[in-house]
C-alpha positions as CSV (number, residue, x, y, z in Angstrom):
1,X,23.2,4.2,-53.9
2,X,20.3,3.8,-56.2
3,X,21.1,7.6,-57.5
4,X,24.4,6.6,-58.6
5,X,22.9,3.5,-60.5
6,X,20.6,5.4,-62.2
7,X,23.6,8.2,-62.9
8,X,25.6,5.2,-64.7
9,X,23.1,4.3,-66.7
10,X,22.2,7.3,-67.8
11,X,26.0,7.8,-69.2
12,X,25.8,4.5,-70.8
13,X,22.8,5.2,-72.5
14,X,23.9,8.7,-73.8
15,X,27.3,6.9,-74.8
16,X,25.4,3.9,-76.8
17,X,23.3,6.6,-78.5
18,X,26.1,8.7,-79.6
19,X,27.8,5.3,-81.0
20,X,24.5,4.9,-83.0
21,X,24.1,7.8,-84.2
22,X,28.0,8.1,-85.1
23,X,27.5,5.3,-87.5
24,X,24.1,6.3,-89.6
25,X,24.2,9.6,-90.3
26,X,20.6,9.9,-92.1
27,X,18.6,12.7,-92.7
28,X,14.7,12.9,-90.9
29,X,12.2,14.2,-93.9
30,X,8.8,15.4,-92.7
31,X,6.7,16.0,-95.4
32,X,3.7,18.3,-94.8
33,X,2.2,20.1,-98.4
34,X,2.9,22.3,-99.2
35,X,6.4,22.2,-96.9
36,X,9.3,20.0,-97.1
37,X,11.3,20.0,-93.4
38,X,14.9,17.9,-93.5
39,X,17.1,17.8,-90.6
40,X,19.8,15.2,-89.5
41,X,18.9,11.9,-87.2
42,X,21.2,13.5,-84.4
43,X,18.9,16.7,-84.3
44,X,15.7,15.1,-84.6
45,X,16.2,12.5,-81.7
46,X,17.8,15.2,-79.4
47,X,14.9,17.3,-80.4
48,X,12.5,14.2,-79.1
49,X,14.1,14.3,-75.7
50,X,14.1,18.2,-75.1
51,X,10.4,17.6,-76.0
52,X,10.2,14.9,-73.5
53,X,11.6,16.9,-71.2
54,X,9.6,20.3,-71.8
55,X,6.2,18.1,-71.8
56,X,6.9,16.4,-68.3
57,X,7.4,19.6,-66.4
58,X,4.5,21.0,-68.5
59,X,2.6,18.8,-66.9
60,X,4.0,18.7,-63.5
61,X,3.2,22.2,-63.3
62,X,-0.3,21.7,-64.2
63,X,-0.5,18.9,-61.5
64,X,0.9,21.0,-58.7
65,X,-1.8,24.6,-59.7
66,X,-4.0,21.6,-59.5
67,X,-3.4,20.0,-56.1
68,X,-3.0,23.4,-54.4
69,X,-6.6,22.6,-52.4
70,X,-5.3,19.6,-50.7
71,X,-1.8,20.8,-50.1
72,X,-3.5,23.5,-48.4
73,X,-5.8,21.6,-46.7
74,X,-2.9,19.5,-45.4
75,X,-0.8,22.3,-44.2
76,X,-3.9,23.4,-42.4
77,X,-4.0,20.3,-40.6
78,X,-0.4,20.0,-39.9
79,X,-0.2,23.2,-38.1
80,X,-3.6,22.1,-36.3
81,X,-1.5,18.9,-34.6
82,X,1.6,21.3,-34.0
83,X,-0.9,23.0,-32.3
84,X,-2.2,20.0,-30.1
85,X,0.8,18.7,-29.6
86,X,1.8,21.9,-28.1
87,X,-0.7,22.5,-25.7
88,X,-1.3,18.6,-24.8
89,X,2.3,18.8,-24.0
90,X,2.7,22.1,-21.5
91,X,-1.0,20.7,-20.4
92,X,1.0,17.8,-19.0
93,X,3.9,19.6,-18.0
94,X,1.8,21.6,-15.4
95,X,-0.2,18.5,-14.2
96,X,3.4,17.1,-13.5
97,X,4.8,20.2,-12.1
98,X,1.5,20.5,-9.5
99,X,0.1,23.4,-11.5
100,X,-3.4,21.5,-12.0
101,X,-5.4,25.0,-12.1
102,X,-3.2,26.2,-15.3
103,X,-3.5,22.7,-17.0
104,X,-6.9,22.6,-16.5
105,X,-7.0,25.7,-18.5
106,X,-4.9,24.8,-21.1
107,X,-6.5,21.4,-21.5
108,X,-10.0,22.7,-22.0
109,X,-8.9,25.2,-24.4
110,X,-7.5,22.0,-26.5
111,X,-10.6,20.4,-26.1
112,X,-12.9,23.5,-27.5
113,X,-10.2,23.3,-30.7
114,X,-9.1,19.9,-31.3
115,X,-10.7,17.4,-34.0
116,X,-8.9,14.7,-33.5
117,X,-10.9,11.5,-31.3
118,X,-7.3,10.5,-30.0
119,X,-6.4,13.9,-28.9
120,X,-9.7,14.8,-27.5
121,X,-9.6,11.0,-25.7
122,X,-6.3,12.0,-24.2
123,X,-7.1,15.9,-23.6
124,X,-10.1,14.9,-21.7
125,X,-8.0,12.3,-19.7
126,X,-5.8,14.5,-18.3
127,X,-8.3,17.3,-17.9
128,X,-9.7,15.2,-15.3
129,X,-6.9,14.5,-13.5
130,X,-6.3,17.9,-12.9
131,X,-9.8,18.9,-11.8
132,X,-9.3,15.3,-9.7
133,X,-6.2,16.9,-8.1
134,X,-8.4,20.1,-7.3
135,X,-11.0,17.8,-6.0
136,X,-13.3,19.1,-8.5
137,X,-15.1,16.5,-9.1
138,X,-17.9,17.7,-11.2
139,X,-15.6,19.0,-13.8
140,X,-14.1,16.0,-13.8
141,X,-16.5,13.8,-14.4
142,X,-17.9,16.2,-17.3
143,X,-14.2,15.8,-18.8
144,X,-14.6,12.1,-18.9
145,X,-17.8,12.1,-20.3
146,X,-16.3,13.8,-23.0
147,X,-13.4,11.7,-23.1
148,X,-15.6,8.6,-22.9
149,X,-17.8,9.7,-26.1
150,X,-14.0,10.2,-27.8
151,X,-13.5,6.7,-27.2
152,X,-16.5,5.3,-29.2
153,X,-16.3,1.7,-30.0
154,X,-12.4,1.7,-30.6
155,X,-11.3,-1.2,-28.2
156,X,-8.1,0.5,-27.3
157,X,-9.4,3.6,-26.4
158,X,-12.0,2.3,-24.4
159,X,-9.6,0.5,-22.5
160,X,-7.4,3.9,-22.0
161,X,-10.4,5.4,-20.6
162,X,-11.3,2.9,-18.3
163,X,-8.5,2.6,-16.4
164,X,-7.7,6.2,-16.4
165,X,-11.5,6.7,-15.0
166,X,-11.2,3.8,-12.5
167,X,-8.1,4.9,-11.2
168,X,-9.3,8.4,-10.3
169,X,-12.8,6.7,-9.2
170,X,-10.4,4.9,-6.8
171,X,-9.1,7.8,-5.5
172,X,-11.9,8.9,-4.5
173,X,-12.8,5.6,-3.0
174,X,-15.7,5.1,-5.4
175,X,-14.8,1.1,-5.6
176,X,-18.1,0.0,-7.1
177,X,-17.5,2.3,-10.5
178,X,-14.6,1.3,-10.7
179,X,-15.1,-2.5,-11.1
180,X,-18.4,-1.3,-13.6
181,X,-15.6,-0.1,-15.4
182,X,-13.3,-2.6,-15.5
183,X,-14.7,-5.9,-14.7
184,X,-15.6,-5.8,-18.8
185,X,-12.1,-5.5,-19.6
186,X,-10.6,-7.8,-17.5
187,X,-13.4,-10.4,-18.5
188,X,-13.0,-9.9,-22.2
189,X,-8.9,-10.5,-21.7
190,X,-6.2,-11.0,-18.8
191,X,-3.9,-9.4,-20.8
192,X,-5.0,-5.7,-19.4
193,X,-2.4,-6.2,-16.0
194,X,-3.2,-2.5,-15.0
195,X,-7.2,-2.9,-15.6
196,X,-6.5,-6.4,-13.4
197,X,-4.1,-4.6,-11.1
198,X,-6.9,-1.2,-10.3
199,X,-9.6,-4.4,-9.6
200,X,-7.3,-6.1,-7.1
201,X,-7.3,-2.3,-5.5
202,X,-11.2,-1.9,-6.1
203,X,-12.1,-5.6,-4.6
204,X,-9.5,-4.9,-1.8
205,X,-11.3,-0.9,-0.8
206,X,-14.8,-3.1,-0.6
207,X,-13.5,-5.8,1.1
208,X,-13.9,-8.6,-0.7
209,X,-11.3,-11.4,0.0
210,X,-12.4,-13.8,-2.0
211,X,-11.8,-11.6,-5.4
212,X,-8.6,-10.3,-3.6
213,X,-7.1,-14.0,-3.4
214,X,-8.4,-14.6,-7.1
215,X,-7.0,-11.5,-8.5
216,X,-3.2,-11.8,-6.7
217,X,-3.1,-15.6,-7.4
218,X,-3.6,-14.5,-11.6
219,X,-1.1,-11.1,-10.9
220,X,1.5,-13.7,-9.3
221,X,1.5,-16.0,-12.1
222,X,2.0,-13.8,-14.8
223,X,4.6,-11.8,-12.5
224,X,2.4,-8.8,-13.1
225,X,2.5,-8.0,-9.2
226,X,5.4,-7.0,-6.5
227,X,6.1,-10.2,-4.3
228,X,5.9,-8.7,-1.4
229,X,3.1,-6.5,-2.4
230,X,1.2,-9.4,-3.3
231,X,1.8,-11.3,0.1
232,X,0.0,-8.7,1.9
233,X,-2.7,-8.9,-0.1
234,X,-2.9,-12.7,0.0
235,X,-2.4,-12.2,3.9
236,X,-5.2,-9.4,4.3
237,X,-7.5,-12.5,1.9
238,X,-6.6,-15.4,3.4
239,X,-6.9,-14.4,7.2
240,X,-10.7,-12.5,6.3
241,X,-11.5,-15.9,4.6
242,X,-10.6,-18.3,7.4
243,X,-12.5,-16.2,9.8
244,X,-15.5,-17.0,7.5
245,X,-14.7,-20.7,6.6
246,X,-16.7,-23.6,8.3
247,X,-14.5,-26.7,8.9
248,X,-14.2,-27.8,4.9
249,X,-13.7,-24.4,3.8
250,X,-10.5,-24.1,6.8
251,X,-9.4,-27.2,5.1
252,X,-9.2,-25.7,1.6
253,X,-8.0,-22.5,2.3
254,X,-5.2,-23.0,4.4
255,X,-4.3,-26.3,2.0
256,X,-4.1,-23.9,-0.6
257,X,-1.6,-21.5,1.1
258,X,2.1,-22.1,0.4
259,X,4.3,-22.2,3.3
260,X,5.8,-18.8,3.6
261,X,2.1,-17.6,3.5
262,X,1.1,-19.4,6.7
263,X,3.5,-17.8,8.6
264,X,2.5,-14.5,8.2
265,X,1.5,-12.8,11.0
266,X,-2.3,-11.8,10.0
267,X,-2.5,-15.6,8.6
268,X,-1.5,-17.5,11.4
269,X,-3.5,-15.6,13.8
270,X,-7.0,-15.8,12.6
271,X,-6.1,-19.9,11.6
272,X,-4.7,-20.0,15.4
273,X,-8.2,-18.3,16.9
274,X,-10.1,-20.6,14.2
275,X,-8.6,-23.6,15.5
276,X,-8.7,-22.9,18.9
277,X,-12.1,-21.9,19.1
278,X,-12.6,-25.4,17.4
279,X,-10.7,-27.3,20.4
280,X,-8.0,-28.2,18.5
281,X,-5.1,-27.0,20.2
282,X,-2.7,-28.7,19.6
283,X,-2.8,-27.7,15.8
284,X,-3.4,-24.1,17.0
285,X,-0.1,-24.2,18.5
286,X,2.1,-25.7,15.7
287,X,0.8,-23.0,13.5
288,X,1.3,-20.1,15.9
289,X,4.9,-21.5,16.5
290,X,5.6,-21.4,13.1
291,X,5.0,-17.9,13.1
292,X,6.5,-17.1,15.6
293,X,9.6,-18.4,14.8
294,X,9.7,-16.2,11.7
295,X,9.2,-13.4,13.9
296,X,7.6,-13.3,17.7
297,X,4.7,-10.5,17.3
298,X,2.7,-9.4,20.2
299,X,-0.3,-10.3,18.9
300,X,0.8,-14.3,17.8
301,X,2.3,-14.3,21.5
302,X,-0.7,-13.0,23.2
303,X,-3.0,-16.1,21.3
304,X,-0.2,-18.5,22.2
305,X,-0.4,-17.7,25.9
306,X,-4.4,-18.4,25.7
307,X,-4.3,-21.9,26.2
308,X,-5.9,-24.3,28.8
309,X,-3.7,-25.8,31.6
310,X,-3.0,-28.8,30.2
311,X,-1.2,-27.3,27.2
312,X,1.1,-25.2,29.3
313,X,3.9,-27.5,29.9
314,X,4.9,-27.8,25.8
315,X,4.2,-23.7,25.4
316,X,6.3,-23.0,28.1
317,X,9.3,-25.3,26.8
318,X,8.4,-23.5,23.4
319,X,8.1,-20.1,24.8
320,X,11.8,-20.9,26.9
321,X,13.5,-21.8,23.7
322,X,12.2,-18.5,22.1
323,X,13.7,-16.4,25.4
324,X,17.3,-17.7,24.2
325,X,17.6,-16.2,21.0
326,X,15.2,-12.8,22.3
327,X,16.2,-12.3,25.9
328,X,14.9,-9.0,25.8
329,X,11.4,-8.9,24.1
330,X,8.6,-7.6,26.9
331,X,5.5,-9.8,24.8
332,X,7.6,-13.0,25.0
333,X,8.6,-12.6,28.9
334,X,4.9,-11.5,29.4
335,X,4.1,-14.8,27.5
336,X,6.1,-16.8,29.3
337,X,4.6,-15.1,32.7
338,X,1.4,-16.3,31.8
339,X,1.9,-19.5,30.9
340,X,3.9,-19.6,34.6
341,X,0.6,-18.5,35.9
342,X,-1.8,-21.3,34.3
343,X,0.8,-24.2,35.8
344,X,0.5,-22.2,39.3
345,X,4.4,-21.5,39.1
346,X,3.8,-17.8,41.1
347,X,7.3,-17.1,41.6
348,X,9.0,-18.0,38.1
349,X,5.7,-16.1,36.8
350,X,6.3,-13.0,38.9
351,X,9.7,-13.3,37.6
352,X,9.3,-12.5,34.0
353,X,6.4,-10.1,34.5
354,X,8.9,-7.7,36.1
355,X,11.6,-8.1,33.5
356,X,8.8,-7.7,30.8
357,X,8.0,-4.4,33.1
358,X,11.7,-3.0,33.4
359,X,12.3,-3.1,30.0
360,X,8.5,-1.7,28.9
361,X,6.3,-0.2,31.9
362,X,3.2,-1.3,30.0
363,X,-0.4,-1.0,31.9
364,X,-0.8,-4.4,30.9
365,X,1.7,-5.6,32.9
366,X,0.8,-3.9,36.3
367,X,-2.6,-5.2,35.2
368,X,-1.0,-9.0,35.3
369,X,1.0,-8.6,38.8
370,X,-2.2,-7.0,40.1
371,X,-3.6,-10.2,39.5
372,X,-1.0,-12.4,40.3
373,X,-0.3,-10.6,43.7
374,X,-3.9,-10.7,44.4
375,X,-3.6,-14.7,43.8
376,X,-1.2,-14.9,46.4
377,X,-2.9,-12.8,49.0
378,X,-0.2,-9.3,48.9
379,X,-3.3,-7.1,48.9
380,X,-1.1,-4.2,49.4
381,X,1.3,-4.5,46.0
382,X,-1.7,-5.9,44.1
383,X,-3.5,-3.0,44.9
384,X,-0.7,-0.7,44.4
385,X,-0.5,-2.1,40.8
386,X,-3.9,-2.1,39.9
387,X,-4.1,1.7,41.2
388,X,-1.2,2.3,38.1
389,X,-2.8,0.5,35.6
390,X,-6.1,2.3,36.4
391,X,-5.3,5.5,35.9
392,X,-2.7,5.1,32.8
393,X,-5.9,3.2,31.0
394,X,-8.1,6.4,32.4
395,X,-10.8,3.4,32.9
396,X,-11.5,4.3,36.9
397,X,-10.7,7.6,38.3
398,X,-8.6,7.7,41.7
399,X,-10.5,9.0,44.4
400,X,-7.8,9.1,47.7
401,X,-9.5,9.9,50.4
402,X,-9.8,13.8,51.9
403,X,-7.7,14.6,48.5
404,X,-8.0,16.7,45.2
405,X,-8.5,14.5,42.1
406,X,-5.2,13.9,40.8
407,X,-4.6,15.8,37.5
408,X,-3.2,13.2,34.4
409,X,-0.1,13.4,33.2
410,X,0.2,10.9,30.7
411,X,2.7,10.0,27.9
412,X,2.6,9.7,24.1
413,X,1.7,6.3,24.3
414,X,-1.3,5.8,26.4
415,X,-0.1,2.1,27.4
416,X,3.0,3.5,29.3
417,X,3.1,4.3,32.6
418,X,4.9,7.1,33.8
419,X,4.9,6.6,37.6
420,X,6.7,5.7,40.8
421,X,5.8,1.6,41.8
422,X,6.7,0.7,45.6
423,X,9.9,1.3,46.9
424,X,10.3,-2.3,48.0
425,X,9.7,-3.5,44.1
426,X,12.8,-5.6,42.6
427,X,14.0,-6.0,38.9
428,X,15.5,-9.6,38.6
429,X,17.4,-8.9,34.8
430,X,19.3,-12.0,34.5
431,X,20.4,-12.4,30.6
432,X,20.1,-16.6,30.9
433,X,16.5,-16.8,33.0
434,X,16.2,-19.9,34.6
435,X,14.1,-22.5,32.9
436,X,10.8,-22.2,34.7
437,X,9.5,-25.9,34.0
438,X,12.7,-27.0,36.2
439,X,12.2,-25.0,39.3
440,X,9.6,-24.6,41.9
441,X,8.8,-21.8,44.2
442,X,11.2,-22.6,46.7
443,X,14.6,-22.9,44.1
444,X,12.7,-18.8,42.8
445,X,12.8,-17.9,46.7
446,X,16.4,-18.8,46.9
447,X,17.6,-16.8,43.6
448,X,15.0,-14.0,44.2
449,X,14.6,-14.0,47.8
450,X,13.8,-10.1,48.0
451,X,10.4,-10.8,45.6
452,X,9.1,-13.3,48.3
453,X,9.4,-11.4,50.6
454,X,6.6,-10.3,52.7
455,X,5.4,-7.0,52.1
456,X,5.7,-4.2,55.1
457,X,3.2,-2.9,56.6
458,X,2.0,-0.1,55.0
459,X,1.3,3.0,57.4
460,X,-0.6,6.1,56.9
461,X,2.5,8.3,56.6
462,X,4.0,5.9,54.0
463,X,0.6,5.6,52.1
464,X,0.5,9.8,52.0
465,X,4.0,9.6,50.4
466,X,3.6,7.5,48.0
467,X,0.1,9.1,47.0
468,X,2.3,12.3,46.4
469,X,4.5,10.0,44.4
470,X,1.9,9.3,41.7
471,X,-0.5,12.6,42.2
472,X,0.3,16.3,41.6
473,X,-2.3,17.3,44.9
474,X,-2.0,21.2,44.0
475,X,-4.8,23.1,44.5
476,X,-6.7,24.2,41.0
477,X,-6.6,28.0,40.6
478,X,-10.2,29.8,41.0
479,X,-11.7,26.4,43.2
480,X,-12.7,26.9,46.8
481,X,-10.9,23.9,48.4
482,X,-12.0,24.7,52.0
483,X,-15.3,21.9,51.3
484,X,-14.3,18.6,51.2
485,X,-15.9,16.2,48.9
486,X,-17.9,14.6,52.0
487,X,-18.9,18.3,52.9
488,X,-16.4,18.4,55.9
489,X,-14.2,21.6,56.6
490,X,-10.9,21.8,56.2
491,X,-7.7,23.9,57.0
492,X,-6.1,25.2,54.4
493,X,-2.4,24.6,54.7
């Protein structure tokens, strides 16, 4: 657009000239002695302009000879940063692509040729990283010396470099040079979210929970942070620091937790074992019930179950309304088991230990029956389950008498039993359990009359087969089984 304007006026110009010279037709006289020069107005102004003309590009050309120095100079240093660009760029390529080895080549040849502080910075950056990923560590830390002298005192690139460094010293789980890197950062401005975000990490690998709660509380209200990210690390903080509160301390921290943080599962254990190591039960309890409304975990429903006798009665209720929505969770019907147990309810509590057991033969639970059975004088199944829980937890070896030692044959999961249990066992699975704070022993003995039962007498023949039930007895190539452990003799079969 602006050409054109300039194009009009131009024409307009040109035409008003012609018009004035059209109407005086004078002549120019120069008079130089001895010479006399005369020419018309129209020549002598056209002759003015050709001059103009011929006197600017004289002197553009003397201009351009003149600058050839620098133009040179500058086309040396543009095809210096096509240079850097290109080998910065297939530098990161390979570090992308997992070719650190060829990077790192590339990379340190940029460094040797480069004069640029910002290509250099970023050069040495990424030269790091791939002697990081070749967990050379030395020629790392050389490439961010250099990188760090780049930097100077240019605030951003000091910044660039210190949480590029920190995150590789993080890596490496070098936490403490991390936070000497950052800390001045994040002190100077709270701006830096990624300098704030590698110190959450740092304070987090040297477990520090009061820095860890600090740093997500500031992440959380900027929205610098992934919610759910930032609610395990308020769960890891928060349960670390009510394990180390006193009673004012318990007080502030868990006032200063919102409500969906209390129920997590890490949370609401350590303030359960806090308060019930303080006596106060009752508080214990609403906060584990909380919890385990949101989700019944193991762990929550072990602590619940802890209690003293005179708090079984409201757990049990709890634990019963809890059974109606998860009928089939084994650490909720091994919960309500023991709560049977501590208000002496032997047959209800028998009860839910085996349908814990037929849906998850846990050690745990033979453990439990082992225990309860040896309450109610059954010596026989008490031992029986005790014998199981043994030798799945590997704690006490199995001697049987005038027998091998049985070889293990264990599962994946070192909890599980893999292994025959009595033949006169029974696995009451009723999907709507009776409420165990309405009945007594004699209504269990008339739904489950089998499991009150007394126990046959066990005889040797029926104790030798259920010994091959559990134990492989064959003999171990290369071993001279004729000499009993006792030093008897005996036949071989």
């Amino acid at each position: 657009m602006r050409t054109w304007i300039w194009t009009f006026l131009v024409f307009v110009a040109a035409v008003a000239l012609a018009l004035v010279l059209r109407e005086h037709g004078g002549n120019v006289l120069i008079i130089a002695p001895p010479w006399h020069i005369s020419f018309s107005i129209t020549f002598s102004v056209i002759a003015l302009i050709a001059l103009f003309f011929v006197f600017y590009m004289l002197l553009n050309g003397l201009s351009w000879l003149t600058g050839s120095p620098g133009r040179f100079r500058l086309w040396r240093h543009r095809r210096a940063e096509r240079r850097d660009q290109d080998l910065l760029q297939t530098g990161w390529i390979h570090i992308l692509e997992g070719r650190s080895a060829q990077a790192e080549k590339e990379l340190t040849k940029l460094l040797a040729k480069s004069k640029s502080r910002k290509t250099k910075l970023v050069a040495g950056l990424a030269s790091a990283r791939a002697s990081q990923d070749l967990a050379e560590y030395q020629r790392r830390d050389e490439a961010l010396h250099v990188a760090q002298q780049n930097a100077g005192d240019d605030p951003q690139l000091k910044l660039a470099y210190a949480t590029a460094a920190a995150e590789m010293y993080l890596e490496q789980g070098l936490a403490q040079q991390a936070i000497d890197l950052l800390q001045p950062v994040q002190d100077a401005s709270s701006r830096h979210f990624q300098a704030t975000r590698l110190l959450l990490r740092a304070y987090r690998q040297l477990d520090n929970p009061e820095r860890v709660y600090e740093l997500t509380r500031v992440l959380l209200r900027r929205s610098a942070i992934d919610k759910k990210q930032a609610l395990d690390y308020i769960e890891y903080a928060a349960a670390r620091r009510i394990q180390l509160a006193n009673e004012e301390q318990f007080k502030s921290i868990w006032g200063d937790l919102r409500t969906e943080e209390k129920t997590r599962q890490q949370v609401a254990l350590a303030a359960g074992q806090w308060l019930t190591q303080a006596g106060k039960l009752d508080e214990a309890a609403r906060v584990l019930e909380a919890a385990i409304q949101q989700e019944p975990e193991p762990e929550l429903l072990n602590l619940y179950a802890s209690t003293t006798a005179e708090q079984y009665k409201r757990r049990l209720t709890k634990a019963e309304e809890w059974l109606q929505r998860h009928p089939n969770n084994p650490a909720l019907l091994v919960t309500l088991g023991r709560l049977c147990v501590l208000g002496q309810l032997w047959g209800q509590a028998e009860h839910y230990f085996k349908r814990s057991m037929a849906i998850r033969n846990d050690l745990r639970i033979h453990a439990l029956l082992g225990q309860l059975y040896d309450v109610l004088e059954r010596p026989d199944e008490a031992i029986q389950h005790w014998r199981i829980a043994a030798a799945t937890a590997g704690a006490l070896p199995i001697m049987a008498p005038q027998r091998l030692l049985p070889a293990a044959d264990l599962q994946d999961d070192p909890t599980l039993v893999d292994g025959a249990l009595p033949e006169d066992t029974t696995y009451v699975d009723t999907t709507r359990p009776v409420a165990a704070s309405a009945v007594d022993a004699a209504v269990f003995a008339a739904a489950d009359p089998v499991s009150q039962a007394e126990p046959p007498q066990a005889t040797s023949e029926n104790n030798e087969e259920a010994e091959h039930q559990y134990f492989d007895t064959a003999p171990i190539p290369g071993v001279d089984v004729s000499m009993t452990s006792d030093g008897t003799h005996r036949k071989r079969n």
